[in-house]
C-alpha positions in Angstrom: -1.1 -13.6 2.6 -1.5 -14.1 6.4 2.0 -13.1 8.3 2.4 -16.2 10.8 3.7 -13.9 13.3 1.3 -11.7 13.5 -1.0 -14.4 14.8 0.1 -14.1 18.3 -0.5 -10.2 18.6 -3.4 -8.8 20.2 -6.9 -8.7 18.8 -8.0 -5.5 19.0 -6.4 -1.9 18.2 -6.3 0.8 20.3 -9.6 1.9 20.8 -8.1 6.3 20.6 -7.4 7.2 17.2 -4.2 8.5 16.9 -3.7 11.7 15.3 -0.7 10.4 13.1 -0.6 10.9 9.1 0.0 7.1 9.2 -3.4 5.8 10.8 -5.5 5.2 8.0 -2.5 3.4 6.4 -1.6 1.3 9.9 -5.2 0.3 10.9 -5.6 -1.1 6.8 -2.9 -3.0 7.6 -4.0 -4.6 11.1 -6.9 -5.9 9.6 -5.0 -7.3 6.7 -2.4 -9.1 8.9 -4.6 -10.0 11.6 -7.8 -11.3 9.3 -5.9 -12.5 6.2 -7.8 -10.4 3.8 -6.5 -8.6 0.7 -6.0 -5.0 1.0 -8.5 -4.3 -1.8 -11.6 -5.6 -0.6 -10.7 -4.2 2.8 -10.0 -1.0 1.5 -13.7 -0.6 -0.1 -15.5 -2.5 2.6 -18.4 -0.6 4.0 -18.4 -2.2 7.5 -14.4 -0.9 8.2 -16.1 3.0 7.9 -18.9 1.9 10.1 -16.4 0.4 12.7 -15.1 3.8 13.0 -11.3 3.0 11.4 -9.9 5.7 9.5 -11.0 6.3 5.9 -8.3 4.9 3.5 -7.3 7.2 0.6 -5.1 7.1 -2.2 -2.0 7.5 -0.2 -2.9 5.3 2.7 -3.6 2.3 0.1 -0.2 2.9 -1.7 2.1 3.0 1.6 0.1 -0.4 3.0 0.9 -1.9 -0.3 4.4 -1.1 -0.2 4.7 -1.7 2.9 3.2 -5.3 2.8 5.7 -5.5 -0.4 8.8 -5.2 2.4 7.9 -7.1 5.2 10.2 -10.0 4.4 13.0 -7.2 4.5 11.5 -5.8 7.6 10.8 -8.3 9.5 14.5 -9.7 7.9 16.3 -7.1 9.7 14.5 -7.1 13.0 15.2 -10.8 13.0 19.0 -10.1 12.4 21.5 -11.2 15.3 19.1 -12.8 17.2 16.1 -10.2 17.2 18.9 -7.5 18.8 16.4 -4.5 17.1 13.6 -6.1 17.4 13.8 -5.7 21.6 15.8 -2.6 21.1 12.6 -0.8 19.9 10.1 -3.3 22.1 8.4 -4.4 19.0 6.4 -7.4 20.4 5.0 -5.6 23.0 3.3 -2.5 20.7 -0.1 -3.0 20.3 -0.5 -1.4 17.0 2.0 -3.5 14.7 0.2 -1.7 11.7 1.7 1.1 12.7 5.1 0.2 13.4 5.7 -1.7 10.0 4.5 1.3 8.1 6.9 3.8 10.0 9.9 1.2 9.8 9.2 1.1 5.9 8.9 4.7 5.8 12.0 5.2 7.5 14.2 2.3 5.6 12.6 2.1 2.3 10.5 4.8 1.2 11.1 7.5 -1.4 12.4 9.7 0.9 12.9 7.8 4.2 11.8 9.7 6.5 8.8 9.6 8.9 6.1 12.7 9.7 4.5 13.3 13.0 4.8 12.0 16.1 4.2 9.6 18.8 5.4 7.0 20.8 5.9 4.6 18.3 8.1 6.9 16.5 10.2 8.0 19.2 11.1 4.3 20.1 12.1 3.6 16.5 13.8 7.3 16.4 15.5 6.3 19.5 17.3 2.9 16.9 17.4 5.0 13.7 21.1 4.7 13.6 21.3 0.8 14.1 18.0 0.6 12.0 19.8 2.3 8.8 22.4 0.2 9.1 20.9 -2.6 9.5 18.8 -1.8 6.2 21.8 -1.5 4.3 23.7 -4.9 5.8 19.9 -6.4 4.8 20.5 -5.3 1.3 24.1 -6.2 0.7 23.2 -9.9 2.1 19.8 -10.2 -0.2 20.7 -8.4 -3.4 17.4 -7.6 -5.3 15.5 -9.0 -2.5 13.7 -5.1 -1.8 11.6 -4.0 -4.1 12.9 -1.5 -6.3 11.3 2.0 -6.9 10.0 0.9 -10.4 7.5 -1.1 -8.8 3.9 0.2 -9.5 0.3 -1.0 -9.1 -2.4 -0.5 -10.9 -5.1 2.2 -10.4 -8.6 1.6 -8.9 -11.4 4.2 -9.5 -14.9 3.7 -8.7 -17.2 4.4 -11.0 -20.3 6.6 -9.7 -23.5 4.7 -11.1 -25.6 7.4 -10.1 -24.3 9.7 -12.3 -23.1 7.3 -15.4 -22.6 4.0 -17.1 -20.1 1.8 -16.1 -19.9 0.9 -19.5 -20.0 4.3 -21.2 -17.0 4.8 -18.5 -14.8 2.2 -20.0 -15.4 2.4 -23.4 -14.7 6.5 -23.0 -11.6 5.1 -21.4 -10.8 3.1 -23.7 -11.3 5.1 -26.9 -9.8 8.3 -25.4 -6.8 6.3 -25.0 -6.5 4.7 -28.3 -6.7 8.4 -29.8 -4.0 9.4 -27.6 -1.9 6.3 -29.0 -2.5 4.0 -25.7 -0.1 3.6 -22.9 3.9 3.4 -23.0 4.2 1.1 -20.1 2.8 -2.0 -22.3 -1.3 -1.4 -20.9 -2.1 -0.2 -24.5 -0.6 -2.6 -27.3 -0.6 -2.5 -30.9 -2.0 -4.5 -33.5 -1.6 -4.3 -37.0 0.5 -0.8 -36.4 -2.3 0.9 -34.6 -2.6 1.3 -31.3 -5.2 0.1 -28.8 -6.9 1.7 -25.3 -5.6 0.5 -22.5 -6.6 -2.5 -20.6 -9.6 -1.1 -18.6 -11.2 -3.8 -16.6 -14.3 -3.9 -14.2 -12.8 -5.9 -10.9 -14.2 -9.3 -10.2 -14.9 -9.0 -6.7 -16.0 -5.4 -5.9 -18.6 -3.9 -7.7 -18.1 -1.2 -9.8 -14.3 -0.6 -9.4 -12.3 0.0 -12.6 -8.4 -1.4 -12.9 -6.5 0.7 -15.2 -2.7 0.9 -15.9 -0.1 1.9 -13.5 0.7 5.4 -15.8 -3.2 6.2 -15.5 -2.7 8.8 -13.1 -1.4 11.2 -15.4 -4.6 11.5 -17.5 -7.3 10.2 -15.2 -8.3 13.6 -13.8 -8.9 14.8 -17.9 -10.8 11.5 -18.4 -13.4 12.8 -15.0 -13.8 16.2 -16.8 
């Protein structure tokens, strides 16, 4: 969904790309806030690698996702006592807002809260880390379950290569490789009649190509390439 605020910040990104771990995932999410968009068709849009942004990877998609998933609490917080952290760190005037959510949810909420690299960015949240910590954890005593636990998972993409096979030789390997396993313990791969079924292994109904499989597919999807 479009953030409201994020209406009034400026069009266009820095035109240098930074050399942070985080700019894949930060310039994902400009273009998700700014244009609306869902992550997913951004994420395999042709024109974004043509336009020079940075090419989005596994990890890049998962942190904009989870970020997106704690904006509310982000945006929550910097809101808290009449935006005090939000001018402590000069948040309206950065240009790259992308950016700055991803290393605020990195600090506050990530698995191991902490941020990598550098930059400017970084050092003015560094420079609030205290205040920002506690303000996390005054956010979460006032709006119990309101951030996303750690059991939260998404569902894995892969794109099939139709230059090299079928896409529906692909899912029906899937499918049958999993059944002979015994399917899926998170619920993906149910039973019927005491026997268990494959997964649910979908083609995507808007890009072409892409497979959704269940959350717990990363643990065999590199046997199921082989």
């Amino acid at each position: 969904t479009r953030c409201p605020r994020f209406e009034n910040f400026a069009r266009e990104e820095p035109t240098t790309m930074s050399s942070s771990p985080y700019q894949s995932a930060a310039s994902l999410l400009n273009d998700h806030l700014r244009g609306g968009r869902g992550l997913k068709s951004l994420a395999f849009d042709p024109s974004r690698s043509n336009a020079k942004r940075a090419r989005v990877d596994r990890s890049a998609y998962a942190t904009v996702c989870k970020t997106v998933q704690h904006l509310p609490a982000i945006d929550g917080l910097l809101d808290a006592d009449g935006g005090r952290l939000r001018r402590a760190i000069g948040f309206d005037s950065m240009r790259n807002k992308g950016m700055a959510y991803v290393l605020l949810f990195e600090l506050l909420f990530s698995k191991y809260r902490s941020i990598r690299g550098g930059g400017k960015i970084k050092r003015l949240i560094a420079g609030q880390e205290k205040a920002l910590r506690a303000a996390a954890e005054e956010y979460r005593r006032r709006n119990p379950g309101s951030v996303a636990g750690a059991d939260v998972r998404f569902p894995r993409y892969v794109r099939v290569n139709t230059l090299a096979c079928d896409v529906s030789q692909v899912v029906s390997s899937v499918r049958d490789g999993r059944a002979q396993d015994g399917g899926e313990s998170d619920g993906a791969g149910a039973k019927e009649d005491g026997r268990a079924r494959g997964p649910q292994v979908y083609l995507d109904a808007h890009v072409p190509d892409l497979l959704v499989l269940p959350p717990s597919s990363s643990s065999w999807l590199n046997s199921e390439d082989d």
